[in-house]
C-alpha distance (Angstrom), angle and dihedral (degrees) to the residues before:
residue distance angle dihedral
X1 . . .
X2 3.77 . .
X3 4.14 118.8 .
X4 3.86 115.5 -158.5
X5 3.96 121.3 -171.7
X6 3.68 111.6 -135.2
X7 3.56 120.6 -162.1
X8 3.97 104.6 -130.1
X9 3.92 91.7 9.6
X10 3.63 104.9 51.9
X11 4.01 129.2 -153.5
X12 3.22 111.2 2.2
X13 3.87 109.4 -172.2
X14 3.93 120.8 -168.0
X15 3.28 132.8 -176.0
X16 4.07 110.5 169.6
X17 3.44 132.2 40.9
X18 3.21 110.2 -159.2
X19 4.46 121.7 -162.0
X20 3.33 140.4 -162.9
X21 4.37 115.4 -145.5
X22 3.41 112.2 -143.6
X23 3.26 120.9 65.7
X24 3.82 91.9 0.4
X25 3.63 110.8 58.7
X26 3.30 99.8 -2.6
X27 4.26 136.8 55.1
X28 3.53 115.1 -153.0
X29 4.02 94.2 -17.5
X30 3.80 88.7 -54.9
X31 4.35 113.3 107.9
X32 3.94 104.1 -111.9
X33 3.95 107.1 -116.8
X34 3.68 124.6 -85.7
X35 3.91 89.5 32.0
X36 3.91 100.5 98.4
X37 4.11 88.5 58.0
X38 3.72 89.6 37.4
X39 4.17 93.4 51.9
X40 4.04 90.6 44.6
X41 4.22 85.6 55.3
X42 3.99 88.1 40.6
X43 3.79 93.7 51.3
X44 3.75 96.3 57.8
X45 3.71 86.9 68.8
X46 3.68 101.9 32.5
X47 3.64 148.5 32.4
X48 3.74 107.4 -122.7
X49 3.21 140.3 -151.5
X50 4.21 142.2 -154.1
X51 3.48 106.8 -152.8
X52 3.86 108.3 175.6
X53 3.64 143.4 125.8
X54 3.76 88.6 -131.2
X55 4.15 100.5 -136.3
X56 3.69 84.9 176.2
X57 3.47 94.6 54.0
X58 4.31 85.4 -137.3
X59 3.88 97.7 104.2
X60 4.53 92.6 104.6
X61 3.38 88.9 50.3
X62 3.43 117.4 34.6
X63 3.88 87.6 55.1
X64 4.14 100.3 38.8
X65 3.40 107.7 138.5
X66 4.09 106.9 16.0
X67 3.44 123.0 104.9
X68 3.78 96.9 -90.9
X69 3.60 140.8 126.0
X70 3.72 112.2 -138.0
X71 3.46 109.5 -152.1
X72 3.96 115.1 178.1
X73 4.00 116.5 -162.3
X74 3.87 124.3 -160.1
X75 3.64 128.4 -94.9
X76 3.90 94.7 -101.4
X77 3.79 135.1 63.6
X78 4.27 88.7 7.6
X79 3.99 86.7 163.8
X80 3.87 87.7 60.6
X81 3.61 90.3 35.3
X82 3.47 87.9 64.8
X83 3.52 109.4 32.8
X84 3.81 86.2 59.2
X85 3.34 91.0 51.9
X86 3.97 92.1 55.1
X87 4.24 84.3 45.3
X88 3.78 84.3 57.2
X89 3.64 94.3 61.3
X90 3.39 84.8 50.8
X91 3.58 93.8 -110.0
X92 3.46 92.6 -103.1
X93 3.86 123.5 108.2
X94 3.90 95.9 16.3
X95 3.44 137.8 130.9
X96 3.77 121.9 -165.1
X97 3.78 130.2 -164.5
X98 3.89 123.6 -175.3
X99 4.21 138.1 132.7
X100 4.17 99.5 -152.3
X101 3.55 137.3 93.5
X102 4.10 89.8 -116.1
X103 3.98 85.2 63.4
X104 4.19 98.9 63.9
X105 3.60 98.9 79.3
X106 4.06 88.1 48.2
X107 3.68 95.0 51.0
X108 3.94 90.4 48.0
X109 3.73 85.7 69.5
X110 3.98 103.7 37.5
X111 3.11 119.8 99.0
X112 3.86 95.0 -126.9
X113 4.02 117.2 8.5
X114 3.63 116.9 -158.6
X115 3.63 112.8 -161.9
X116 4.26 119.6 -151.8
X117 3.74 117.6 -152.1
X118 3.68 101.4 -175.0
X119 3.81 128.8 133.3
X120 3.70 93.7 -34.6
X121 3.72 91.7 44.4
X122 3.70 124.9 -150.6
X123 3.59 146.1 -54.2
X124 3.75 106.4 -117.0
X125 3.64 83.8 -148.4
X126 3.74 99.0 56.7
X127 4.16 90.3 33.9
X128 3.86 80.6 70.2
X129 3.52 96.9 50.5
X130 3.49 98.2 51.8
X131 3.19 131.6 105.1
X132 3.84 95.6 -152.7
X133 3.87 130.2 16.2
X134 4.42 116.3 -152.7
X135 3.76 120.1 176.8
X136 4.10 86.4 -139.3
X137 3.70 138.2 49.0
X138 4.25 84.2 -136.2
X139 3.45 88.3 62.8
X140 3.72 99.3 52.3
X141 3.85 90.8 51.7
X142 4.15 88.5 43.4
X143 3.91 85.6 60.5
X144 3.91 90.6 47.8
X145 3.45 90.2 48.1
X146 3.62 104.6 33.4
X147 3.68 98.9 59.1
X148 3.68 99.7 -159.3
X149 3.30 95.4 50.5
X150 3.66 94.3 67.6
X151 4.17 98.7 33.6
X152 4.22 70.8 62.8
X153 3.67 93.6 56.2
X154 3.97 103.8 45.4
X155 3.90 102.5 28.2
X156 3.66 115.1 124.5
């Protein structure tokens, strides 16, 4: 778990992360490079999740042995898929971070949404549920990890 002080939002205390694949940590069903090292730092301070529905069919492999959770939703209803994933965490404590369409409904119920442009650009849609917007999966985990950076971002 990982507790940030926000000026004009107070303690915010997280415990999951939870990512979409493609399009966010991955290109083409392939992780983007730099995010193996970056995941292993992340998952010191958080239990994190893979929450995809794997249209590469890469997602086992590409994160065997990191400290991930792979979880693989159906081809139908993936914005409900993931929402109730979210809801089963409790919604409470988690961070999400996606680009798609099939990641709005999860970042309604995150507590802080962090939406990834990148080569696959982003889902209007989820872009306006966000609570931040980075050009580059690195930069997401820098604000995580660098915990200025995103007291920075949310203050009020």
């Amino acid at each position: 778990m990982k507790t940030y002080q926000i000026p004009g939002r107070g303690l915010l205390e997280i415990e999951h992360l939870v990512l979409d694949f493609n399009g966010t940590i991955a290109e083409d069903g392939k992780l983007i490079e730099g995010i193996k090292e970056k995941l292993i730092q992340l998952g010191k301070a958080f239990t994190i999740y893979v929450v995809t529905a794997d249209t590469n069919g890469s997602v086992h492999r590409e994160c065997e042995g990191l400290p991930v959770t792979v979880h693989v939703i159906g081809k139908e209803d993936q914005l409900g898929e993931k929402k109730r994933f979210i809801q089963s965490l409790n919604s409470r404590g988690v961070i999400s971070i996606g680009n798609g369409v099939n990641d709005e409904w999860m970042f309604e119920v995150s507590d802080i949404a962090i939406a990834v442009i990148g080569k696959e650009g982003c889902a209007t849609s989820s872009l306006l549920k966000s609570n931040i917007v980075v050009v580059n999966i690195l930069d997401a985990f820098d604000l995580l990890l660098k915990e200025n950076r995103f007291i920075a971002t949310l203050r009020k």
